[in-house]
GUPA-817396 format. One record per residue (C-alpha): x, z negated, y negated; residue in one letter. Coordinates in Angstrom, 1 decimal, padded with zeros to 4 digits. Example, Ala and Ser with C-alpha at 12.3 -4.5 7.8 and 13.67 -1.06 7.14 Angstrom:
BEGIN
<east=012.3; up=-007.8; north=004.5; residuo=a> $
<east=013.7; up=-007.1; north=001.1; residuo=s> $
***
This chain:
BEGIN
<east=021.7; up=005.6; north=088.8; residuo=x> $
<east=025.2; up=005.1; north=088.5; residuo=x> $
<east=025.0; up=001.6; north=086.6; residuo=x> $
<east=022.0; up=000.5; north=088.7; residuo=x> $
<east=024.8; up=001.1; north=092.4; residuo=x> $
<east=027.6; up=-001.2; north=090.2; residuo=x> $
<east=025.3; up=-003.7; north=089.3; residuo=x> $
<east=024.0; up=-004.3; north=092.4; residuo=x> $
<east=027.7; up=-004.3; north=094.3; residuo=x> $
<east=028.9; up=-006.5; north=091.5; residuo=x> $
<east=026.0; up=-008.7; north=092.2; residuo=x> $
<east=026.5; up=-008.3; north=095.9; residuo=x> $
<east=030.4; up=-009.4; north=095.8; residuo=x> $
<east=029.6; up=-012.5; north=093.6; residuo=x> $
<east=026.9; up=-013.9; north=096.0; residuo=x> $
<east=029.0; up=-013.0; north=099.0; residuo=x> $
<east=032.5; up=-014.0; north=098.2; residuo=x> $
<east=030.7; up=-017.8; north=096.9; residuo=x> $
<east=029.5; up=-018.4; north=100.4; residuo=x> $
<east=031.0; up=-021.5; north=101.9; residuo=x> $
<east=029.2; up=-022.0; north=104.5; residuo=x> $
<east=030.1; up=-020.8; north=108.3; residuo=x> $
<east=027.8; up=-020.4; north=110.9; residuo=x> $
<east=027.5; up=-017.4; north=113.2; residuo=x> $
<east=026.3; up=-014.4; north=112.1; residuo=x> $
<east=022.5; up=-013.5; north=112.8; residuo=x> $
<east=020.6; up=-010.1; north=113.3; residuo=x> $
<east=016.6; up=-009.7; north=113.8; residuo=x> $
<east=013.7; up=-008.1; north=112.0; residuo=x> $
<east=011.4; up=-009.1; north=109.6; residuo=x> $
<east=008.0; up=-008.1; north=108.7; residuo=x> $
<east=005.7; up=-008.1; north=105.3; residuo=x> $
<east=006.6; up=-006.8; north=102.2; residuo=x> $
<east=009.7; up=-005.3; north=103.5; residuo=x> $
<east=009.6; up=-004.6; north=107.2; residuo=x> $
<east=013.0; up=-003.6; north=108.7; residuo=x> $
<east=016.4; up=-005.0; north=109.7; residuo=x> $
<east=017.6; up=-009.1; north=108.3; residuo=x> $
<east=021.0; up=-010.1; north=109.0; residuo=x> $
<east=022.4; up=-013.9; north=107.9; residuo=x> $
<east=026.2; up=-014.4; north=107.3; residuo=x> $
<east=026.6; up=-018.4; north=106.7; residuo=x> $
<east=024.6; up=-018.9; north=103.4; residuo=x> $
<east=024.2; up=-015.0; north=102.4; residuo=x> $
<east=020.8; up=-013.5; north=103.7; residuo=x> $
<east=021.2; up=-009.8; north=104.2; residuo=x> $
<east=017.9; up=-006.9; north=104.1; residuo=x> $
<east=016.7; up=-003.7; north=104.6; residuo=x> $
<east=013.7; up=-002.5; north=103.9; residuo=x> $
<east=012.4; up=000.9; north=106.0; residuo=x> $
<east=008.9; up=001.2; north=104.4; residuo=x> $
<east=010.0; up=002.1; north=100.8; residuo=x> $
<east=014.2; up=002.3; north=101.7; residuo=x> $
<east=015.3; up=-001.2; north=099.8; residuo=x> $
<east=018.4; up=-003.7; north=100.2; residuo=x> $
<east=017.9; up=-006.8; north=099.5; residuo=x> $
<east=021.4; up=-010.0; north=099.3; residuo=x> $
<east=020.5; up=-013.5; north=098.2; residuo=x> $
<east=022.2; up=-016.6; north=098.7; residuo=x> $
<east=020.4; up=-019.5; north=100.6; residuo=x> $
<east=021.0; up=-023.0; north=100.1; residuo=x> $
<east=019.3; up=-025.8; north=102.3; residuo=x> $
<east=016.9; up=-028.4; north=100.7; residuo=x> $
<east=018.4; up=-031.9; north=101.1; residuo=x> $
<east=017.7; up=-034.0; north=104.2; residuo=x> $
<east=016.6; up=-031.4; north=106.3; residuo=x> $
<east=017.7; up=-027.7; north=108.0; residuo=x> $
<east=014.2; up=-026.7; north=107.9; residuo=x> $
<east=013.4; up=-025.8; north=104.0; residuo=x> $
<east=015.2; up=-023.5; north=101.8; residuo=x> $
<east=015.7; up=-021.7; north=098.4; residuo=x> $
<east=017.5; up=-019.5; north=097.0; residuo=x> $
<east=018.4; up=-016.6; north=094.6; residuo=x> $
<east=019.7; up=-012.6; north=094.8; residuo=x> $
<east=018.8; up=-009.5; north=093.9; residuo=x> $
<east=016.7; up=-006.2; north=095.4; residuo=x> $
<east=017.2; up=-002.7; north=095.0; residuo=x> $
<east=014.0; up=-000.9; north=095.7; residuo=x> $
<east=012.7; up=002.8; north=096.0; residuo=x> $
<east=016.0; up=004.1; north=096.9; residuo=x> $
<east=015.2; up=007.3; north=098.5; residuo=x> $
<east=012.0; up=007.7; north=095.8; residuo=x> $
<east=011.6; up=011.3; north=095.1; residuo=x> $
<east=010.4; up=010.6; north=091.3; residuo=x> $
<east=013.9; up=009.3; north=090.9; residuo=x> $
<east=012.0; up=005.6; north=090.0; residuo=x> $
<east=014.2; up=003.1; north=091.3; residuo=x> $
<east=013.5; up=-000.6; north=091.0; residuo=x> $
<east=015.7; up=-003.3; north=090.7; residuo=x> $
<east=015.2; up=-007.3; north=090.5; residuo=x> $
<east=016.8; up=-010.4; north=090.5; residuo=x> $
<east=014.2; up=-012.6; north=093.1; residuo=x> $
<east=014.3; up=-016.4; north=093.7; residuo=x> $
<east=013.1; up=-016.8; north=097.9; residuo=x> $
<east=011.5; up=-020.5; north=099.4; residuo=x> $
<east=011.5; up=-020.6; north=102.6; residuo=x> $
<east=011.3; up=-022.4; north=106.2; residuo=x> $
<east=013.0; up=-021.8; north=109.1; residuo=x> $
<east=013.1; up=-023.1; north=112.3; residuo=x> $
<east=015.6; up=-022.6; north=115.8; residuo=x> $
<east=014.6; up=-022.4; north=119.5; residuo=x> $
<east=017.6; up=-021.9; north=121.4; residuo=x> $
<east=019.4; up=-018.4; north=120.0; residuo=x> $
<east=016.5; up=-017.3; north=117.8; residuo=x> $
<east=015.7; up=-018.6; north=114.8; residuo=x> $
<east=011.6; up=-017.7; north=113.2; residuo=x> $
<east=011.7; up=-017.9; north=109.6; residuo=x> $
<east=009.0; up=-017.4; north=106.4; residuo=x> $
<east=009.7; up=-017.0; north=102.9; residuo=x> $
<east=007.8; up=-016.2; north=099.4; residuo=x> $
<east=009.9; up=-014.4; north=097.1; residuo=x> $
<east=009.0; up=-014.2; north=093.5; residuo=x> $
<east=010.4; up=-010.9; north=091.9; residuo=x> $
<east=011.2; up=-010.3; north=088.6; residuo=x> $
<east=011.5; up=-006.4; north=088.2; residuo=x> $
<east=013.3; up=-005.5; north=085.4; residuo=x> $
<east=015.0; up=-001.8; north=085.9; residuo=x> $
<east=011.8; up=001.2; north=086.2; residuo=x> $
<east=008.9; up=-001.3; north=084.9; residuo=x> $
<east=009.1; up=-004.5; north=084.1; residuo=x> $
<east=006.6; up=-007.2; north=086.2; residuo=x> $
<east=007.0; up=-009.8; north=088.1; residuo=x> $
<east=005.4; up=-009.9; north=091.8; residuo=x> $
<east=005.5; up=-012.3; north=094.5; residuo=x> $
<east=006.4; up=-010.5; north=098.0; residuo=x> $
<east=006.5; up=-012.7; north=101.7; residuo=x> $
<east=008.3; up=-011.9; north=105.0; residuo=x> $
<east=008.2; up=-013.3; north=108.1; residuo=x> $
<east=010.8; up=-013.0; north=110.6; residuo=x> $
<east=013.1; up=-013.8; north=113.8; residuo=x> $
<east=016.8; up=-013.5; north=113.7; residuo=x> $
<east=019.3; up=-013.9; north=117.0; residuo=x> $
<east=022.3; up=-016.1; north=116.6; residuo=x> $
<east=025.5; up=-014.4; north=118.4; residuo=x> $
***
C-alpha cells in the first residue's frame, strides 16, 4: 500500500510540475463513473471520486485549431477506503469536449483505463461535468 501512495505522488508531481499552461483555477462536479468533486489548474485536471473513494490527475492538452476538443493522459487510484484492502490503480488516457458559457464551463470525456495494480483489465469509464472559473 505503501508503493501504490509513492507511485501515485511521484506520478502526481511529474504531471503537475510539466504544466505550462495558466488559466484560472476551476472547481465543479462531475457525474458518471466517478461522481464527486473536479478541480482544473491550467492543463492539470484534478478528481475525486465519492461513490467508491478514488483520485484521479491527468494532464490535458488541447486538440489543434480549436478550445473545444481535448486529450490527455494521468493516472487513477481507486477503492481507497475498500474494506478487502483491493485497491486499484491505472494509468488512463481521457478525450474529451468542453465548452464555456460565461464562468462555467460543461465538459464530457471517455476515459479508457488500463488497470494494472489488484486485476489487470482495461475499461472504458465517462463523466460529465460543469466546472466554475474563479
Amino acid at each position: 500500500m505503501k508503493s501504490i501512495r509513492y507511485i501515485f505522488s511521484l506520478l502526481a508531481f511529474v504531471i503537475i510540475t510539466s504544466s505550462t499552461a495558466v488559466a484560472a483555477p476551476q472547481v465543479g462536479v462531475m457525474l458518471g463513473s466517478d461522481s464527486g468533486i473536479n478541480a482544473k489548474f491550467g492543463d492539470i485536471k484534478i478528481g475525486v471520486g465519492l461513490d467508491d473513494f478514488s483520485i484521479t490527475v491527468d494532464k490535458m492538452i488541447n486538440f489543434n485549431n480549436t478550445p473545444y476538443f481535448y486529450y490527455g493522459f494521468g493516472g487513477k487510484i481507486d477503492d481507497i477506503n475498500s474494506s478487502h484492502h483491493d485497491v486499484k490503480l491505472g494509468a488512463r488516457a481521457i478525450f474529451g469536449a468542453q465548452t464555456s458559457v460565461e464562468k462555467f464551463t460543461f465538459f464530457v470525456e471517455a476515459q479508457p483505463i488500463l488497470y494494472i495494480i489488484d486485476d489487470v483489465k482495461v475499461e472504458l469509464e465517462a463523466i460529465a461535468g460543469v466546472r466554475y472559473q474563479f
